[in-house]
N, C-alpha and C positions, 0 to 999 in steps of 0.2 A: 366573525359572528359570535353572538354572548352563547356559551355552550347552554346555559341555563332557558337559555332560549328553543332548543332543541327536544328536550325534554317535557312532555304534556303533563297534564295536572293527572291524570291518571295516574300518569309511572311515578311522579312524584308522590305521589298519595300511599306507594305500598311499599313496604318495609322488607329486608331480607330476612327466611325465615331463620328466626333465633335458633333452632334447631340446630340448622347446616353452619350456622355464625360461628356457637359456642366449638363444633367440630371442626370445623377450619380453624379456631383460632388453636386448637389443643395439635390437628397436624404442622402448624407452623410452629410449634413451640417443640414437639418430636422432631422435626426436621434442624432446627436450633441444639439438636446434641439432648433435651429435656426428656427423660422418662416417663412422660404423659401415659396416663391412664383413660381410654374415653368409654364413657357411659353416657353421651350424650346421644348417640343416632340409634335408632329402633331398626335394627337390621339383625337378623339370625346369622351365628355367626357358623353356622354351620353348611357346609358344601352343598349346591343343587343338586341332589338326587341323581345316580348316575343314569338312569333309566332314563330322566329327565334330557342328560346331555348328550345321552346318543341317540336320542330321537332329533334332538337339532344337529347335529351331525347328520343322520342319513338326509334330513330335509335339505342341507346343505349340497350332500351328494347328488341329491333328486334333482336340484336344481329349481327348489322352491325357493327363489332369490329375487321374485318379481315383485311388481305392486300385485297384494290384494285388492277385496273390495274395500271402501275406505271403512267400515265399522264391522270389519273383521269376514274371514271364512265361515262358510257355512259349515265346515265343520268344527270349527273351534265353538263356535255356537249353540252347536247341535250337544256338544262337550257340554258346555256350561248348563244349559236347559238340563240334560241327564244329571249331571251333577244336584242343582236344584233341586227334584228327584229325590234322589239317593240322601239328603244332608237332610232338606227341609219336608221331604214330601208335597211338593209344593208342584203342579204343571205349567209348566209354559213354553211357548210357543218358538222358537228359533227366529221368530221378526222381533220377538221383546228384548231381543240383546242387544249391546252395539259395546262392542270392545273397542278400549282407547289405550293409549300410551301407558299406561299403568294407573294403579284404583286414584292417584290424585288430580289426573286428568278426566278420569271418569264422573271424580265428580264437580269438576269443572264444566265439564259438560252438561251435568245437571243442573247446576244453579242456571248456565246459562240457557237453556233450555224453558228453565223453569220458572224463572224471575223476571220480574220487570220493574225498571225505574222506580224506588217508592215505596216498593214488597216490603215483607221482613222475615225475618226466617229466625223462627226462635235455635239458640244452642245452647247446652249445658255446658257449664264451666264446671270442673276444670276442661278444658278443650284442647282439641290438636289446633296448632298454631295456624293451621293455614285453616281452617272452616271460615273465622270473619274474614279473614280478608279476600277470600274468595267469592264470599258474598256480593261484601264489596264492592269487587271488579264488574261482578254481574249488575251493580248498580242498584243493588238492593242495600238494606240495612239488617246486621245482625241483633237481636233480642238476647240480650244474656241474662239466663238463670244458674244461679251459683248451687251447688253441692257439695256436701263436705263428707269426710273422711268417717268422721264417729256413727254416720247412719250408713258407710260403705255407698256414697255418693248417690242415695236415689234423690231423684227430684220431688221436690213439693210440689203431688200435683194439683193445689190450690193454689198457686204462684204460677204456675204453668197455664193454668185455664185463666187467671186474672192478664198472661200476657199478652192472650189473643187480643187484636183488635182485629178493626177492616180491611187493615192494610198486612196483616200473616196472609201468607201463602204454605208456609209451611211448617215442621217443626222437626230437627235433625236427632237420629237418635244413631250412637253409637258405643255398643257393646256386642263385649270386652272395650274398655274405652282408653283410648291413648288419649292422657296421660297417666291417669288414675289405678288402671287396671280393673277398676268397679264392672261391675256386673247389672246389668238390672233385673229385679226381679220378676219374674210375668206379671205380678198383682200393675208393676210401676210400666211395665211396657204394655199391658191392657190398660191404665188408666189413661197413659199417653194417644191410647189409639181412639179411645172415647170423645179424649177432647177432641182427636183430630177429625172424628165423624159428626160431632156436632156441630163443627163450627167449617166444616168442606176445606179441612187444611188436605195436605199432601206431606205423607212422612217419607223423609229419606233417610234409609237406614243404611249406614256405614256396618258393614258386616266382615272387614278382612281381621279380626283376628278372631272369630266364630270359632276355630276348630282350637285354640290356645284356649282352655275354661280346664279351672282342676277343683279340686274334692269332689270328684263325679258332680260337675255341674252339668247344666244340657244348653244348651244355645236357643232363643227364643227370637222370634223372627216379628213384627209387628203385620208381614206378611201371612202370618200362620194362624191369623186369630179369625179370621169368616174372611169369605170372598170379597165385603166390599172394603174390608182394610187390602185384601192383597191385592187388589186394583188400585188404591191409593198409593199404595208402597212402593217405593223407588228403592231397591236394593243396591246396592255398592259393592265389590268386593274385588278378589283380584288373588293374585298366585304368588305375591312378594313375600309374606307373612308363613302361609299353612304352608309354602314348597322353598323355602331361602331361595327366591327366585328375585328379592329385590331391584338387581341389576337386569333384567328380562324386560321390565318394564310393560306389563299385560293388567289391564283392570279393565272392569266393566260395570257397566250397568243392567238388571233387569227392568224393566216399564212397559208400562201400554204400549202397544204397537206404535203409534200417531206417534208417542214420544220418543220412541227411542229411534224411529227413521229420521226426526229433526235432532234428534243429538248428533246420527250422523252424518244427516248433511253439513251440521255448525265444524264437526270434524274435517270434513269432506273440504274445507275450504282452509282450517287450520292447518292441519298436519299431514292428509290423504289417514293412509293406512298404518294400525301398529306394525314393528318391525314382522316381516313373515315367519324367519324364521322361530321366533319370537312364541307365537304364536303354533304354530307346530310342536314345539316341546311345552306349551302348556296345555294341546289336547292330552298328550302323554299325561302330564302332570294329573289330569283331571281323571284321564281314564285309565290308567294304570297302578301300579300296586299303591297302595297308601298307607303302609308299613312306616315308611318313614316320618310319616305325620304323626302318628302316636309317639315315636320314640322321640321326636323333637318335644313336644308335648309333655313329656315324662321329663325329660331331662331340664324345661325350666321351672317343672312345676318342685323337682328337687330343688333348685336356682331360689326357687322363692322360699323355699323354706328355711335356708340357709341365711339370705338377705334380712327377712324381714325382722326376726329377731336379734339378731347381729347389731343391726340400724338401733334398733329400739334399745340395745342397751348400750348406746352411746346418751348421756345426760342433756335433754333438750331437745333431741330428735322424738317425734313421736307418730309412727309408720304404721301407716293402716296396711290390714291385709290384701294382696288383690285380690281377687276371685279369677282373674283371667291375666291375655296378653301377657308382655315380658317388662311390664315398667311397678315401680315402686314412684310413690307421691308421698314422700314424709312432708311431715309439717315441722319448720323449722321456725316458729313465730318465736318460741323462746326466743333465740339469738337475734331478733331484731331491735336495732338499737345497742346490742351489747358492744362490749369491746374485748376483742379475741388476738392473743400475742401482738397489743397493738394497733389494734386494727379495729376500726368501728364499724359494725354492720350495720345499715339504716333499712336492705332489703333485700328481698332476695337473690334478683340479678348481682349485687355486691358479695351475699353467701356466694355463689357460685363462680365468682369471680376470686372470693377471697380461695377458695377450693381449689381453684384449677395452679393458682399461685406459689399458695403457702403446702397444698399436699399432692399436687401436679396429678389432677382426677376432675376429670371435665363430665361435668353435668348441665342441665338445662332448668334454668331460673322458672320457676312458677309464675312469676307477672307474666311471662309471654302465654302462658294458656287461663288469663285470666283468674289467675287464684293466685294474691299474693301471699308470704308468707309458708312458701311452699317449692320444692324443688322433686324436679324429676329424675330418675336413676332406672336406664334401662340396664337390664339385667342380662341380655341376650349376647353374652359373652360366657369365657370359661368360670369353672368355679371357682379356679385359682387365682384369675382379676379379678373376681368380686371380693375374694377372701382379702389381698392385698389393697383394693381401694376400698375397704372397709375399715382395715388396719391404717391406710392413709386419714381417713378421714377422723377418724378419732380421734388418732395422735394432730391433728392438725386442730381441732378442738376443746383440746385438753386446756 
């Protein structure tokens, strides 16, 4: 049988994310004896919380090893609702949750939940790689509006209200925003939520790097702005981020009741339940000390202060500041089309290629989040790889 025969127009339709690509190809080149430096995956590189790992230890001990319910414990639930509480001031209910495999199953679950055949769903570029093709899968179509660097990435929201048609269902907001680090400001997430009431959209807010925000910024929720946006508002969030719980794999959604019991039945037939133990050391995580979330916080908000200038007096480079999360988004347009020890760059996946190369520092190409011209540099490593693939990248520029 023709193997290409096996494979549907679906799986063919979606591409590996660039993310996990640029990092796999920079571990097979470490593995090859090569010095690689990665700055490509958005993972804190700092240890989960020990508080965090002897609660899944005793859960271990306890003999919570079984299946849960499929969209999580009531009391991991009961955890995130108080959390909600405590962060947003926000109430809800313990049926509005439905906890999944981690925040980018969760919101997978929401498009699919939420979308149908046809939809569209507007999102801001620059973008995390997987929002359209997520979409996508759910059979919907992504609406891309662009944002740049020099206005610190807010949207035009006269391009944003001209993108509605009949066929939005909704419109994705995410801050702290991978890739950019941008921020939005209340004025830009109240005028988002305006258009979303006029025109009966449904905003889904990506919230996992909420508690990463520095110069005493505060976290703005599209949820927190009157009761009938927080009915509209689909929150996203998860313990990867604000607890280096990455590998735990726990994310979730807040929603209407109605929605969030068909999230977890759509679960209930993918996956059953996230891991339990899983889940036990993220009640911990939620309700126990949270010391270490500041000091994590403090330590990249140092990271950025370090990088961003650094970047920028490299000649060509020209690196907006973030406001939040742990990535930098320079604009590398100069060097498009130049030629660099030889080397002709026509774009940016080529910048980032000619990088991992010539000064063996892996980074992620700005076409994959929709903004050419542009590459991402997460920061959430020590100070001392950032010092040295900054030093790489220079001399690999000169």
């Amino acid at each position: 049988m023709d193997d290409a025969r096996l494979i549907s127009t679906l799986a063919n339709s979606v591409e590996a994310s660039p993310t996990m690509a640029m990092a796999t190809l920079a571990k097979e080149m470490k593995a090859s004896g090569k010095d690689v430096l990665s700055f490509a995956v958005g993972e804190p590189d700092f240890p989960t919380p020990a508080n965090i790992c002897e609660a899944a230890k005793k859960a271990i001990d306890d003999g919570q090893t079984k299946y849960t319910p499929a969209s999580g414990t009531p009391e991991l639930k009961q955890a995130i609702v108080d959390a909600a509480k405590r962060d947003l001031g926000l109430e809800y209910e313990a049926s509005q949750v439905a906890v999944s495999n981690g925040g980018k199953h969760a919101l997978m679950n929401t498009w699919r939940t939420l979308l149908d055949p046809g939809d569209e769903a507007i999102i801001f570029a620059p973008y995390w790689v997987s929002y359209p093709a997520q979409v996508e899968l759910a059979g919907a179509e992504p609406v891309i509006i662009k944002t740049f660097g020099d206005n610190g990435f807010q949207p035009d929201l006269d391009e944003v209200k001209a993108a509605v048609t009949a066929k939005t269902k909704a419109i994705l907001v995410n801050s702290p925003s991978n890739p950019s680090g941008g921020v939005f400001t209340r004025e830009t997430i109240e005028g988002i939520a305006r258009i979303a009431q006029e025109s009966d959209l449904t905003i889904v807010s990506d919230e996992i790097y909420k508690h990463i925000l520095f110069d005493g910024r505060s976290h703005v929720s599209p949820a927190q702005i009157d009761d009938d946006l927080k009915a509209r508002t689909i929150i996203v969030d998860g313990v990867a981020k604000t607890y280096a719980m990455t590998g735990w794999r726990i994310g979730w959604m807040i929603a209407p009741p109605s929605f969030a019991k068909k999230a977890g039945s759509i679960q209930s037939q993918e996956t059953s339940n996230p891991c339990a133990i899983s889940q036990a050391a993220s009640i911990e995580a939620l309700t126990g000390p949270q010391d270490a979330v500041g000091e994590m916080r403090a330590a990249f908000e140092r990271r950025r202060d370090y990088i961003v200038p650094a970047l920028n007096a490299i000649p060509g480079i020209n690196c907006p500041d973030p406001g939040g999360a742990f990535y930098v988004f320079p604009d590398i347009s100069d060097y498009m089309g130049k030629t660099v020890q030889g080397v002709t760059i026509k774009n940016s996946q080529e910048f980032c290629l000619y990088l991992i190369e010539h000064a063996h520092v892996s980074t992620v190409h700005g076409s994959a989040s929709g903004s050419e011209g542009c590459f991402r540099i997460s920061f959430a490593c020590s100070m001392e790889q950032i010092e040295e693939g900054v030093r790489r990248i220079a001399k690999a520029l000169q």
